[in-house]
N, C-alpha and C positions, 0 to 999 in steps of 0.2 A: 964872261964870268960863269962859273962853274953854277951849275943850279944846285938847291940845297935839297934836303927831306925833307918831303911832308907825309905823314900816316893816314892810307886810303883806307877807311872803313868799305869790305868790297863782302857783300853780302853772295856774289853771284847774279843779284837778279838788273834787271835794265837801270833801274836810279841812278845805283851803286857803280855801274859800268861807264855810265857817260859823265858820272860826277870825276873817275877816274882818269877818263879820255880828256876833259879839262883841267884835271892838275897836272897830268903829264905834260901839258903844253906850260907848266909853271912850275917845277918842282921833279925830283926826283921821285916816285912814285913806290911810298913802303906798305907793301898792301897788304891790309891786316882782314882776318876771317875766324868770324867767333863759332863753334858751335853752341848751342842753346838748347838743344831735343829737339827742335822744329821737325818737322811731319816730312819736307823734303831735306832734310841734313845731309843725304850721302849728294845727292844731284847738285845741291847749293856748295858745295864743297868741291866736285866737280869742276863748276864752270868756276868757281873762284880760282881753282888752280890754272886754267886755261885762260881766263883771262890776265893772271899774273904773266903767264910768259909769251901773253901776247903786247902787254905792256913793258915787258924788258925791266921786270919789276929784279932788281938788284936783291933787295932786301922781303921778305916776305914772312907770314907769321902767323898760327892758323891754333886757336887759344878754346881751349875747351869750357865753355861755362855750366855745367850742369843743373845751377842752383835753380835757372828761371827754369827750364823742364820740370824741376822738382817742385818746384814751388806751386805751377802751374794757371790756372784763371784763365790762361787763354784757349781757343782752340787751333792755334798752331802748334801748342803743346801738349794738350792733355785732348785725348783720342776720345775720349768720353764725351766730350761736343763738339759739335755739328761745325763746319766748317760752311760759313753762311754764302748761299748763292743767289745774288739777287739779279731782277732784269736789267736795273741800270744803274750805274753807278753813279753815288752822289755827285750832283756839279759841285757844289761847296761844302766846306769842313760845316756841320751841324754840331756845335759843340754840347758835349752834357750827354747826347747818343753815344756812348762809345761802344765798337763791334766786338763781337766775341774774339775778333784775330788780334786785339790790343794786344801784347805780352807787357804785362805793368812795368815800368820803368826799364825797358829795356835799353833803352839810347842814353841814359847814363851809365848805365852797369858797359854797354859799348864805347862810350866818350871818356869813359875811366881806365879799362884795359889800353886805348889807345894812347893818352894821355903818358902812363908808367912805359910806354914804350916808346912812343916820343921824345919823353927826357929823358932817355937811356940814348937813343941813337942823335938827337940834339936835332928833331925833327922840328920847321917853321910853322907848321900847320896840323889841322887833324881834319881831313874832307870826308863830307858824310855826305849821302846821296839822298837824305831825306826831301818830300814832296809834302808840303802839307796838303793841299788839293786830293794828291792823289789817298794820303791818309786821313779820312775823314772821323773828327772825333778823337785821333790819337794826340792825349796830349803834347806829349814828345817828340812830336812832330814840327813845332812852330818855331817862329824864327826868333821869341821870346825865349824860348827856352833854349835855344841853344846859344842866346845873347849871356843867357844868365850862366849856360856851364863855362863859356867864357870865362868871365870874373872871376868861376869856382876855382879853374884851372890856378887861372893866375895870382889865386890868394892858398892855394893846397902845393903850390910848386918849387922849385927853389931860387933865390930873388932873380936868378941870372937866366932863369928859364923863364921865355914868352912864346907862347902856342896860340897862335890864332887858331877860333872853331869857325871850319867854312862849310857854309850849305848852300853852293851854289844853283839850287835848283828848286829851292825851297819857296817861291814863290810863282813858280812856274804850274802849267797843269800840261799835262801827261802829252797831249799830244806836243806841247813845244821841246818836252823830252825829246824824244823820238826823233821831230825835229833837228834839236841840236847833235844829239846823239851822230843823225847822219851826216852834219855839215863835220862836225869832227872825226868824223872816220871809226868811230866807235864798233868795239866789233858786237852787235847789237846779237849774233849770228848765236853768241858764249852765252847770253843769258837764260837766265829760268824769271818766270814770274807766277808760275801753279803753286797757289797754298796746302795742294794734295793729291798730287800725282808727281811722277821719277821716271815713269819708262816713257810716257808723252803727257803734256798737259792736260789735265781735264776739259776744259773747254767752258766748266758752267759755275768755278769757284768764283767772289768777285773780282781778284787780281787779275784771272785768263776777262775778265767780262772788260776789267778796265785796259788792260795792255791792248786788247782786238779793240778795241772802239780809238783808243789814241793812233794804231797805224793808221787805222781807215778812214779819222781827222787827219790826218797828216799826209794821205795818200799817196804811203808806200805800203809793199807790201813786207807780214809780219813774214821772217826767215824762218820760224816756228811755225807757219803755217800748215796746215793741212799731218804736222803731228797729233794732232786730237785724236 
């Protein structure tokens, strides 16, 4: 039997990559890429394209969102704050702390765009590569919440349209990523995870803090390595 569509929210960075590499072993892979203003946009856009056609991605769709740059609050968007870099990154989500790298609801505003594109192409699925672990403190990160845009999908859709939201990775922590990443053949080689550097990764934002301590749990080494 033929496999059907599902809508891969593919940010570029390692989540989004290996959440990919596991629906393509279940679905035809439509991989969608939002911009936002984020501080790496041209690089995240980059590996999104290269990971599409390294997925033999048919269908593909790369949707401009302005409003959260404009809006701003976070500092993946607004350049005016500090891009936080800490020694070690949290083991567990601390709820109520939230980081300056939040962008406020962004993972609706992306489970939305994908959704109207889903029921356009009569897509089964909508796969996000979210981590709660690895996002500590981001609401919209949890498996609550992406239970509840569930329900929303399927009470805002039309009767004959059902879209499962899947976050297959979403109770995982960063090094079982990696992990899976490598049992699936993921091309881990395509991603960014710098919340502020494009020509190599910084090395000292918390993202580069947490991706280098999950290879070095995981004990492979990072393909980005020694780009710092």
């Amino acid at each position: 039997m033929a496999k059907g569509p599902a809508v891969v929210l593919a940010s570029g960075g390692l989540d989004s990559c290996v959440a990919a590499a596991w629906a393509s072993r279940r679905w035809r892979p439509a991989m969608l890429h939002v911009n936002y203003g984020q501080r790496t946009e041209r690089k995240e856009l980059e590996c999104f394209e290269r990971q599409a056609a390294h997925f033999k991605a048919e269908q593909r769709l790369v949707v401009e969102a302005p409003h959260l740059g404009r809006i701003g609050g976070s500092s993946l968007t607004d350049r005016r704050l500090a891009v936080p870099e800490e020694d070690r990154p949290a083991v567990r989500p601390v709820w109520g702390e939230t980081p300056s790298t939040y962008v406020p609801f962004r993972n609706a505003t992306l489970l939305a765009i994908a959704t109207s594109w889903a029921e356009v192409i009569g897509a089964e699925a909508i796969v996000i590569g979210a981590v709660e672990a690895d996002a500590p403190g981001y609401p919209d990160c949890r498996a609550a919440f992406f239970e509840a845009a569930e329900r929303m999908i399927e009470l805002g859709t039309r009767p004959e349209t059902h879209i499962r939201v899947e976050a297959p990775l979403v109770a995982m922590t960063k090094e079982e990523v990696v992990r899976l990443g490598m049992d699936l053949g993921a091309p881990l080689e395509l991603t960014w995870s710098c919340y502020q550097g494009e020509a190599a990764p910084c090395g000292r934002c918390a993202s580069c803090r947490r991706r280098a301590e999950a290879f070095r749990e995981a004990g492979v080494p990072d393909p980005l390595e020694g780009q710092a």
